[in-house]
VOKEDREN-42294 format. One record per atom (N, C-alpha, C): residue number from 1; atom name; x, y, z. Coordinates in Angstrom, 3 decimals. Example, Ala and Ser with C-alpha at 12.3 -4.5 7.8 and 13.67 -1.06 7.14 Angstrom:
# residues 2
pos  site  u  v  w
1  N  13.190  -5.690  7.800
1  CA  12.300  -4.500  7.800
1  C  13.200  -3.300  7.800
2  N  12.850  -2.250  7.080
2  CA  13.670  -1.060  7.140
2  C  12.900  0.030  7.870
***
This chain:
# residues 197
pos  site  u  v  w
1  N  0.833  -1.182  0.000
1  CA  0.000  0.000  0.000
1  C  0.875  1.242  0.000
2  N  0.613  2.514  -0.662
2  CA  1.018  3.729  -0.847
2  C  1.131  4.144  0.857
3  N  2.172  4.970  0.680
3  CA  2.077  5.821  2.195
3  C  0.873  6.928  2.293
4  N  0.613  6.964  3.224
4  CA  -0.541  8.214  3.467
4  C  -0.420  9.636  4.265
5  N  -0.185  10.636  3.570
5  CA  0.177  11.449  4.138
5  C  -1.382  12.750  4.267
6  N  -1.739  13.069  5.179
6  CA  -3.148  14.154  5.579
6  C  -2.174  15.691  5.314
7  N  -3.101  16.405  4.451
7  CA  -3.113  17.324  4.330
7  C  -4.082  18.399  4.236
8  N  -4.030  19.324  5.084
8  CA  -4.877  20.104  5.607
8  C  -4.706  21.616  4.953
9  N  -5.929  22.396  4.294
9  CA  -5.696  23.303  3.871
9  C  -6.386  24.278  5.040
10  N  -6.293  25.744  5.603
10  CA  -7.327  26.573  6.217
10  C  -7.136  27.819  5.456
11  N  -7.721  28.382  6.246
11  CA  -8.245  29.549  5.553
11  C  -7.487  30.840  5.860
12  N  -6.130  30.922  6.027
12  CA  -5.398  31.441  6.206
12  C  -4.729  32.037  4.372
13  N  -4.367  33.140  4.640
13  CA  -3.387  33.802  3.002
13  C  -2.281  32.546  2.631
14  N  -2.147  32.268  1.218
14  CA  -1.325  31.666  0.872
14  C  -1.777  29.895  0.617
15  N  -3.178  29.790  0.086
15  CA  -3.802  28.382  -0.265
15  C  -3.016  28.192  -1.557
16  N  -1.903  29.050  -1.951
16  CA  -1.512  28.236  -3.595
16  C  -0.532  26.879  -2.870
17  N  0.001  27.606  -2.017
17  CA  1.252  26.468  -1.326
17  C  0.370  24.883  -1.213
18  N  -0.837  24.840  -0.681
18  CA  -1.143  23.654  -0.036
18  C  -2.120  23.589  -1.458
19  N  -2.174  23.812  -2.197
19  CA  -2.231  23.465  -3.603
19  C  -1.165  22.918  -4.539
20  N  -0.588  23.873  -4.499
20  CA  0.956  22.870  -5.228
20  C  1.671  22.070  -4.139
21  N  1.536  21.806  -2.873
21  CA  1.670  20.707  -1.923
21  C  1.165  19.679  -2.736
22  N  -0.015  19.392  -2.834
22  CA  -0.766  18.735  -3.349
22  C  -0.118  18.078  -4.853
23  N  -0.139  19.037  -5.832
23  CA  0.524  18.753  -7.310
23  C  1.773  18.088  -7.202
24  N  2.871  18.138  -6.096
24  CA  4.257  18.027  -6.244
24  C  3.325  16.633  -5.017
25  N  3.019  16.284  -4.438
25  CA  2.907  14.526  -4.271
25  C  2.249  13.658  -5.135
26  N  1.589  14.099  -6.055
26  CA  1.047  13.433  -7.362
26  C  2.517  12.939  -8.172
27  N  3.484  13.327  -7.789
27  CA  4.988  12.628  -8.566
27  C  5.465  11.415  -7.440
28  N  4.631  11.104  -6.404
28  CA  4.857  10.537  -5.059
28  C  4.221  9.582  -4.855
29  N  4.600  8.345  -4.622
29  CA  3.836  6.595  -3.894
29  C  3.134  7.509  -2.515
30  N  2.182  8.372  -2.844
30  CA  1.783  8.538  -1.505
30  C  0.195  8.934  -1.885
31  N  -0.793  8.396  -0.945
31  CA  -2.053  8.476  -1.006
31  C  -2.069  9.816  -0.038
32  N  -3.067  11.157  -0.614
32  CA  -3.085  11.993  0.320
32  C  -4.469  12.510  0.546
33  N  -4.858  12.516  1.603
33  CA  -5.791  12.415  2.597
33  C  -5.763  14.222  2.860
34  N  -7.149  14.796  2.120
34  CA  -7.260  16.285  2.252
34  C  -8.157  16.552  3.209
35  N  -8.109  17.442  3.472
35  CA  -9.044  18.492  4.328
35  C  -8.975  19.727  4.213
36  N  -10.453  20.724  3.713
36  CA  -10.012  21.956  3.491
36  C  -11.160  22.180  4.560
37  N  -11.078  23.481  4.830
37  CA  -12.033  24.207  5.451
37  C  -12.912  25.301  5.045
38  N  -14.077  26.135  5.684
38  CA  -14.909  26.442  4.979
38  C  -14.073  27.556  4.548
39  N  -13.288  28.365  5.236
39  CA  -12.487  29.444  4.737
39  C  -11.363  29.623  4.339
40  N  -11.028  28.209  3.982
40  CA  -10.351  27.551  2.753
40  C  -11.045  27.971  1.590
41  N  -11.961  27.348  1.441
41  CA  -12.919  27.365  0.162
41  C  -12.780  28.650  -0.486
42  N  -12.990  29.787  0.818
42  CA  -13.312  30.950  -0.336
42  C  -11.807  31.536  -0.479
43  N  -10.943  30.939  0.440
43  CA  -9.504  31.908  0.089
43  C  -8.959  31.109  -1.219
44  N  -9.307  30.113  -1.852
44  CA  -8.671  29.143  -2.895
44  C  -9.049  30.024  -3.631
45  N  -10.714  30.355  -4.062
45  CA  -11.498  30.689  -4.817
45  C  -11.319  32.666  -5.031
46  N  -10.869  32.757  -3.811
46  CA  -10.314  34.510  -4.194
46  C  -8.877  34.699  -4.564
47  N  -7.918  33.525  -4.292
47  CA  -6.552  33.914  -4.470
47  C  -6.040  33.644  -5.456
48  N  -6.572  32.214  -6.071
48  CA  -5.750  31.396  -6.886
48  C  -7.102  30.997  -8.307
49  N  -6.965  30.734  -9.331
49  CA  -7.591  30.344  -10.354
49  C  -8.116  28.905  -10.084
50  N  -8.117  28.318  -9.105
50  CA  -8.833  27.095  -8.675
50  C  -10.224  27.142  -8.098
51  N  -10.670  26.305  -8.395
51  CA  -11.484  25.774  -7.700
51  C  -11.896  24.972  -6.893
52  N  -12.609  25.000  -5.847
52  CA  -12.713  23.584  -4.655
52  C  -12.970  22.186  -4.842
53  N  -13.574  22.505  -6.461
53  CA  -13.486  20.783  -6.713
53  C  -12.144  20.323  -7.902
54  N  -11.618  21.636  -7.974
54  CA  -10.378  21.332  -9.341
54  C  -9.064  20.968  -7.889
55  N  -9.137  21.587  -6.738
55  CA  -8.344  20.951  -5.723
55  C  -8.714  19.721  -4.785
56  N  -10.065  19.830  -4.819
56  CA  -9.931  18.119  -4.347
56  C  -9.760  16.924  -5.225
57  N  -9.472  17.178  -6.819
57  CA  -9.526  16.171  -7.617
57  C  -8.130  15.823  -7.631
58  N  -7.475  17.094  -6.864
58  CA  -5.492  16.479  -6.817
58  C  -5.256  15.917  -5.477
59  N  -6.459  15.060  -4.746
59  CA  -5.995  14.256  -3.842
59  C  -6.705  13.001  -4.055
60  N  -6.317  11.963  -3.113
60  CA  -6.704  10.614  -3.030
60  C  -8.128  10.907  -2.678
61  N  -7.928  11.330  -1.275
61  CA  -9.389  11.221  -0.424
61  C  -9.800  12.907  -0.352
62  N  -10.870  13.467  0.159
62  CA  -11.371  14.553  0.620
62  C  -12.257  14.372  1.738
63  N  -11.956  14.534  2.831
63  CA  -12.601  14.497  3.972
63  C  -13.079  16.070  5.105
64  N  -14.382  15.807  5.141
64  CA  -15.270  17.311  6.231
64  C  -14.445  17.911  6.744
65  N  -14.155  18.805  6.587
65  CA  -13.649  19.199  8.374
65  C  -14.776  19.272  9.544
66  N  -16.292  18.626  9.129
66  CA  -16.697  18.175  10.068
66  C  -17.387  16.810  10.752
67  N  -16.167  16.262  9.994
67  CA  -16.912  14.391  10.205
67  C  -15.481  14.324  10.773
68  N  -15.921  14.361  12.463
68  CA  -15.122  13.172  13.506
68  C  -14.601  11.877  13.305
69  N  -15.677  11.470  12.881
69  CA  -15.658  9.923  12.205
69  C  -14.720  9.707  11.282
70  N  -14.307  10.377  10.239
70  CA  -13.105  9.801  9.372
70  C  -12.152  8.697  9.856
71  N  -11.850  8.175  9.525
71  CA  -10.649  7.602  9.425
71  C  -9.469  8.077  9.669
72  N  -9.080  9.139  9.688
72  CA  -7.771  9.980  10.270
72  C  -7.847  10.383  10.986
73  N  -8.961  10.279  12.014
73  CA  -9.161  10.709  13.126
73  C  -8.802  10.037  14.097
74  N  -8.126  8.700  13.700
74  CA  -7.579  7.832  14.640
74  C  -6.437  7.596  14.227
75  N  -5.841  7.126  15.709
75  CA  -4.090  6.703  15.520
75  C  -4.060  5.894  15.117
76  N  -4.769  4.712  14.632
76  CA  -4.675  3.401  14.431
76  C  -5.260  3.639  12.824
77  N  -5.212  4.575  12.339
77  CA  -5.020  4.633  10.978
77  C  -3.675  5.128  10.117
78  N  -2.709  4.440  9.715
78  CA  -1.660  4.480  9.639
78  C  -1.102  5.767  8.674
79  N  -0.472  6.670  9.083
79  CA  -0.066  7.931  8.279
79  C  1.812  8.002  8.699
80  N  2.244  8.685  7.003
80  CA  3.462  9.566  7.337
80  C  3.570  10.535  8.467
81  N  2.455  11.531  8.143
81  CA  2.248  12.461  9.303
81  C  0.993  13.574  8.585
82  N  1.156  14.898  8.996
82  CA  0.554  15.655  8.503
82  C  0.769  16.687  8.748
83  N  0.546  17.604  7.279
83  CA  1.005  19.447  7.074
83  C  -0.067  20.032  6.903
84  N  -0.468  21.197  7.710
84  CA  -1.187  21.956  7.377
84  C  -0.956  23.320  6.884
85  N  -1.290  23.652  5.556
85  CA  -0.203  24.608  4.805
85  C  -1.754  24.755  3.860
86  N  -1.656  26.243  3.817
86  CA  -1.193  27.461  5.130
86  C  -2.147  26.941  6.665
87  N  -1.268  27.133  7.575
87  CA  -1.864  27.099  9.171
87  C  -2.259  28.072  9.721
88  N  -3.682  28.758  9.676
88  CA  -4.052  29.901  10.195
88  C  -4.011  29.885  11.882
89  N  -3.783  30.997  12.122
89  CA  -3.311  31.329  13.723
89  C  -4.569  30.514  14.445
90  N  -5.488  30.754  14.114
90  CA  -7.043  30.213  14.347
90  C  -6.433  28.599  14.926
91  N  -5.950  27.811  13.822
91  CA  -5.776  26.545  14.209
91  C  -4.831  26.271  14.617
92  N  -4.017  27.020  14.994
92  CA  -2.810  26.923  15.935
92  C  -3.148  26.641  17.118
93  N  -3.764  27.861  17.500
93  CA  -4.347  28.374  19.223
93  C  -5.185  26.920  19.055
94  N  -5.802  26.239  18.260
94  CA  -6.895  24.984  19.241
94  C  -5.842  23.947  18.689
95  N  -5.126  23.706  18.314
95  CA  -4.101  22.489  17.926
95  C  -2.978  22.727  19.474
96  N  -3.040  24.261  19.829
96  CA  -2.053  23.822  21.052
96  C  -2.617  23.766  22.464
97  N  -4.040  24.505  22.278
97  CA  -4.854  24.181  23.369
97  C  -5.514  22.856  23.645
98  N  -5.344  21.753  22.277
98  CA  -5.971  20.542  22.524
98  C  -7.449  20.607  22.082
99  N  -8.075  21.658  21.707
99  CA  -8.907  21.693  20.836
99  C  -9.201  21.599  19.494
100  N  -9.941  20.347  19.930
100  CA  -10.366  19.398  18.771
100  C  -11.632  18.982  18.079
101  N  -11.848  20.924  17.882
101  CA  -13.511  21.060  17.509
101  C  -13.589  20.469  16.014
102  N  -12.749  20.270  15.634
102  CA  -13.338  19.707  13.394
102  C  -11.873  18.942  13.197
103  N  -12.280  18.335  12.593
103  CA  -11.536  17.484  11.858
103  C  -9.956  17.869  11.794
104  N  -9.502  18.674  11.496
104  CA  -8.294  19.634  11.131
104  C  -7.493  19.249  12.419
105  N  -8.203  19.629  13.022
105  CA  -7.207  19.501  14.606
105  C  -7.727  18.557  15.688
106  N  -8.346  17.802  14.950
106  CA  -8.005  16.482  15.894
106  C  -6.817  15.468  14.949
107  N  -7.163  15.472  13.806
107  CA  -5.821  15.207  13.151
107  C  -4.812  15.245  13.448
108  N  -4.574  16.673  14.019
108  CA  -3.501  16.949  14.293
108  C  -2.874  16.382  15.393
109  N  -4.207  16.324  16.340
109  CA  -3.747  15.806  18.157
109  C  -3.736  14.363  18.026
110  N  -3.964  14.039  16.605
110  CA  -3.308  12.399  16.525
110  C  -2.598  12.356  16.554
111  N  -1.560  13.182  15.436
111  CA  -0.464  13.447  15.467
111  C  0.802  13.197  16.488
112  N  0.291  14.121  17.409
112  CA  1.300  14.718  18.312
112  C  0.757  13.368  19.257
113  N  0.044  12.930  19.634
113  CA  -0.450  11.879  20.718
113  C  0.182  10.268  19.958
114  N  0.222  10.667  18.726
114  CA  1.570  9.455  17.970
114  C  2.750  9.437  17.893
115  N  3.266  10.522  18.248
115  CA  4.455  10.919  17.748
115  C  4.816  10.936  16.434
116  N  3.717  10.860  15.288
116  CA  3.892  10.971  13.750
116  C  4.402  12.688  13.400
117  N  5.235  13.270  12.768
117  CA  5.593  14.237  12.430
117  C  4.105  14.968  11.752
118  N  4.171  16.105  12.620
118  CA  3.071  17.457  12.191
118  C  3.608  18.824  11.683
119  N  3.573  19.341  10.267
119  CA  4.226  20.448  10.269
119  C  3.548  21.548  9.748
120  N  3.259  22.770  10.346
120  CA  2.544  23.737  10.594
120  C  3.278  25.030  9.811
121  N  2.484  25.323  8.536
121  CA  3.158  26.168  7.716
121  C  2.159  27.635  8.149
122  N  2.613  28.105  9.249
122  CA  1.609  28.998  9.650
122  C  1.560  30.464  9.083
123  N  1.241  30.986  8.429
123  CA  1.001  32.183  7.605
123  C  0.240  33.425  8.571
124  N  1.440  34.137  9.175
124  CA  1.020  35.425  9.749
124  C  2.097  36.003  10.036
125  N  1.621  37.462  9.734
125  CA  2.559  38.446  9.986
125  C  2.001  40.027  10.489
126  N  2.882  40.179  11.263
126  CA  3.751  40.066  12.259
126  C  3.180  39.023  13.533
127  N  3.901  38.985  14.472
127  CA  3.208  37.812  15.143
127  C  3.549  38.192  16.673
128  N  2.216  38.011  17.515
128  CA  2.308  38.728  18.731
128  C  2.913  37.798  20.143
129  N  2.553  37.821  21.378
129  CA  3.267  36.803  22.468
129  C  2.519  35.497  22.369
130  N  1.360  35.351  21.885
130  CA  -0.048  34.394  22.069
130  C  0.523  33.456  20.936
131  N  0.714  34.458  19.747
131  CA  1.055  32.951  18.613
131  C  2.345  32.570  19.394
132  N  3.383  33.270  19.323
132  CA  4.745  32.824  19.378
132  C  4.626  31.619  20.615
133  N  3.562  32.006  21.689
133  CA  3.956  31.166  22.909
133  C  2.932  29.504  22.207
134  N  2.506  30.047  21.270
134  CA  1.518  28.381  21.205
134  C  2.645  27.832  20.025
135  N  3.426  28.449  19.578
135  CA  4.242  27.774  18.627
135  C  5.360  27.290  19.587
136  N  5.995  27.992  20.364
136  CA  6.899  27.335  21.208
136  C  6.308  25.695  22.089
137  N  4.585  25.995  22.187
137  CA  4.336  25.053  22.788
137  C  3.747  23.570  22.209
138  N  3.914  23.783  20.350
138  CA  3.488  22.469  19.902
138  C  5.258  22.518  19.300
139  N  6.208  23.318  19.064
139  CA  7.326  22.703  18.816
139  C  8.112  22.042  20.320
140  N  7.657  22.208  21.310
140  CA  7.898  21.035  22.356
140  C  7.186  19.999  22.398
141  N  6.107  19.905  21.722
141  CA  5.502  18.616  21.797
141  C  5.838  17.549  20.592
142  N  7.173  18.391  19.849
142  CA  7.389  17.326  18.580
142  C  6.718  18.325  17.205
143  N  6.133  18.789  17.327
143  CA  5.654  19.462  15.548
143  C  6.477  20.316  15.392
144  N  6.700  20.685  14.321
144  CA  7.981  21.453  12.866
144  C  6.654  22.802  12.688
145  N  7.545  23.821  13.190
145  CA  6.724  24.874  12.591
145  C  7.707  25.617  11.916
146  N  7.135  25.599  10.097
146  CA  7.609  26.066  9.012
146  C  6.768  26.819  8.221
147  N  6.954  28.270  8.811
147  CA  6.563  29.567  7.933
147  C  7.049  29.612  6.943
148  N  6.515  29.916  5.698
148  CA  6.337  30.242  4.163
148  C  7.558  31.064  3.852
149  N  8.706  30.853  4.172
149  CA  9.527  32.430  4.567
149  C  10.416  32.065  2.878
150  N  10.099  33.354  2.044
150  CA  10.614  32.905  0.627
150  C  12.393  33.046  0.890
151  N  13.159  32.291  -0.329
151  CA  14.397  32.007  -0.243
151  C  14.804  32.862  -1.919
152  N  15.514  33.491  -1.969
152  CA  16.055  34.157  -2.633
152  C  17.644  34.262  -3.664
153  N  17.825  33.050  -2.926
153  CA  19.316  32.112  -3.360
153  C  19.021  31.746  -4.820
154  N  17.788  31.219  -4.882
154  CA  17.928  30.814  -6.468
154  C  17.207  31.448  -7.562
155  N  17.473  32.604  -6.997
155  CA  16.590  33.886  -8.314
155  C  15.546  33.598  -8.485
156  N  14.391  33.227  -8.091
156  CA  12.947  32.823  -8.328
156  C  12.924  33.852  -9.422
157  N  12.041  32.946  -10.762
157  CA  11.312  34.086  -11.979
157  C  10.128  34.545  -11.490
158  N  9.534  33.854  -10.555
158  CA  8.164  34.214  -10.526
158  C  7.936  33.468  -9.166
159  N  6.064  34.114  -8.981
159  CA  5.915  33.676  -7.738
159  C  5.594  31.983  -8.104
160  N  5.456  31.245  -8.516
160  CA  5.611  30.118  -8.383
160  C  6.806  29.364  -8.257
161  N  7.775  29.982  -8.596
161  CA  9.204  29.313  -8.118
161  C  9.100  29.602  -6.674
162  N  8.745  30.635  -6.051
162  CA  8.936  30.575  -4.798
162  C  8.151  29.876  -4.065
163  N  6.514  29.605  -4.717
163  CA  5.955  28.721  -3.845
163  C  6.741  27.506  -3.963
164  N  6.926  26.902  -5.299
164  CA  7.384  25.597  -5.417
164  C  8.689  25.381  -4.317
165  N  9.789  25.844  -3.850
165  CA  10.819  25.967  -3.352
165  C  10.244  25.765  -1.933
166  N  9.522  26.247  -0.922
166  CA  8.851  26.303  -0.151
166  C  8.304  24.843  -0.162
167  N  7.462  25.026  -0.729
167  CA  6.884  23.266  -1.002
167  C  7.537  22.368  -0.689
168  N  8.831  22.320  -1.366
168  CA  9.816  21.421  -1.738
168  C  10.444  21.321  -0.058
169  N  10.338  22.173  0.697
169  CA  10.986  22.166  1.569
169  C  10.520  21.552  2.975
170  N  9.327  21.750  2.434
170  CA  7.962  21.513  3.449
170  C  7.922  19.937  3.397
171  N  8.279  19.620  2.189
171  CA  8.207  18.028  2.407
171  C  9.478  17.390  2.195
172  N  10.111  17.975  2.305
172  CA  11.248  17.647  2.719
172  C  11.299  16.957  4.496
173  N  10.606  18.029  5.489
173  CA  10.790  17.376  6.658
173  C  10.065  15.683  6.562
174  N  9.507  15.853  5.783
174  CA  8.665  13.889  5.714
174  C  9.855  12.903  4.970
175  N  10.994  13.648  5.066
175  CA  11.905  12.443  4.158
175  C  11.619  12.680  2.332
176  N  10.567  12.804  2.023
176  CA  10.252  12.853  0.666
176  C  11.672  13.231  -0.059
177  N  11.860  12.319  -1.631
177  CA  13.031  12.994  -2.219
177  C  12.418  13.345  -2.960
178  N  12.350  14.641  -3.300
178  CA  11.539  15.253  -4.602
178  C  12.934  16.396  -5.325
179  N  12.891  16.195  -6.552
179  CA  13.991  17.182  -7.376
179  C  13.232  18.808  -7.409
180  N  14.095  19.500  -7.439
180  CA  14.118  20.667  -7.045
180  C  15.924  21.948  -7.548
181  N  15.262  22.337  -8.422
181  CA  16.500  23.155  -8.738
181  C  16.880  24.391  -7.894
182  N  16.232  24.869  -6.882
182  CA  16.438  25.788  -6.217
182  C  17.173  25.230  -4.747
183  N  17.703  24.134  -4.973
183  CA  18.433  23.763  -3.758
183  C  19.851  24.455  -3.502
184  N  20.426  24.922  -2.640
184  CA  21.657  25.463  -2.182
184  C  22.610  24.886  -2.349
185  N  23.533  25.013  -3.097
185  CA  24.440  24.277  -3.412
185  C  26.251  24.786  -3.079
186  N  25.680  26.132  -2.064
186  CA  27.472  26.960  -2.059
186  C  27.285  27.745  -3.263
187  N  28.385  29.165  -2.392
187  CA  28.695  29.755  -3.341
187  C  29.848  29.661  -3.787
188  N  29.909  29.134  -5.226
188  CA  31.014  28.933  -5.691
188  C  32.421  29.364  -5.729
189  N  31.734  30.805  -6.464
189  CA  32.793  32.306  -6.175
189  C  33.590  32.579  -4.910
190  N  32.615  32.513  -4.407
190  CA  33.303  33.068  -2.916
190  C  34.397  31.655  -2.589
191  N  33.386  30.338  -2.750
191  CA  34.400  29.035  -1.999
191  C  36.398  29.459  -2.617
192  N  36.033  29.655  -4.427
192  CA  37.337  29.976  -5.137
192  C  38.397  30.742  -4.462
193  N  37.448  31.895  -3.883
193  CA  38.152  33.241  -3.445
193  C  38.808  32.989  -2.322
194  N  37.533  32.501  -1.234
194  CA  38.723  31.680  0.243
194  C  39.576  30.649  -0.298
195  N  39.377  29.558  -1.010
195  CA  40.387  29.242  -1.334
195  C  41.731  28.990  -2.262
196  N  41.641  30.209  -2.909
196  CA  42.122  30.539  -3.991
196  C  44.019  30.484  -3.242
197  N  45.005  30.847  -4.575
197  CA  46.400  31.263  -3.706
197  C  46.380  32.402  -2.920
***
């Protein structure tokens, strides 16, 4: 059987990422298990040229964010782990309070109650004592919190190089080997120069 990895979209700025999340595991032995939310729906539908059913057709499964009942709602349903990208502050604060009102974040508290890797691509800026202290408090419990923060090393042409790069990076913490030309490779010049005569 394919690995299964849950991916969670909310309704936070920046639904292209957990869209091309999505596109870049379609090159992947991995079954992926979606969840969007209701303010998902309309940020896909205001940001990006998609639609809610042109993004659930780039996953395996599509599941409520309000059916408890799923199947990923338990530990004893076997997963890689799960990213929620973009992670609105919203589902931060009940992912670190243990609130596990919809689907999204009880997922998550499978997660962390498995020790399966959770990584939280949380999209906000600037960020006050409340987020910072609930991020300090699910990266002690084991989850990867990885903000969208663009990389500039490999000349992005456009904003999709930068989402893609991001992406790439995001699943990177799951082990995934996915090719990627914007990887860091040293600077050449400079290496010459220190070690030049």
């Amino acid at each position: 059987m394919d690995e299964r990895l849950v991916v969670a979209i909310t309704g936070a700025s920046g639904a292209a990422y957990g869209i091309r999340l999505l596109e870049r595991l379609q090159d992947l032995p991995v079954e992926a298990h979606l969840i969007v939310t209701r303010w998902a729906r309309v940020t896909i539908e205001h940001e990006t040229g998609y639609s809610f059913a042109q993004v659930k057709d780039l996953a395996d499964f599509t599941h409520s964010e309000h059916d408890q009942a799923a199947a990923i709602s338990s530990g004893s349903f076997l997963t890689r782990g799960m990213v929620i990208v973009p992670c609105s502050v919203k589902t931060l604060s009940a992912i670190a309070t243990g609130y596990a009102h919809n689907l999204v974040c009880r997922a998550a508290d499978v997660m962390l109650k498995e020790r399966r890797p959770l990584v939280l691509v949380v999209r906000e800026t600037p960020l006050h004592t409340i987020h910072l202290r609930n991020m300090v408090t699910l990266s002690e419990l084991g989850a990867t919190i990885a903000p969208p923060a663009p990389a500039f090393y490999g000349r992005p042409h456009d904003i999709e190089d930068i989402v893609d790069h991001t992406v790439v990076r995001i699943l990177d913490q799951f082990g995934f080997d996915l090719e990627a030309s914007s990887r860091w490779e040293g600077l050449k010049s400079f290496e010459d120069e220190l070690n030049g005569p």
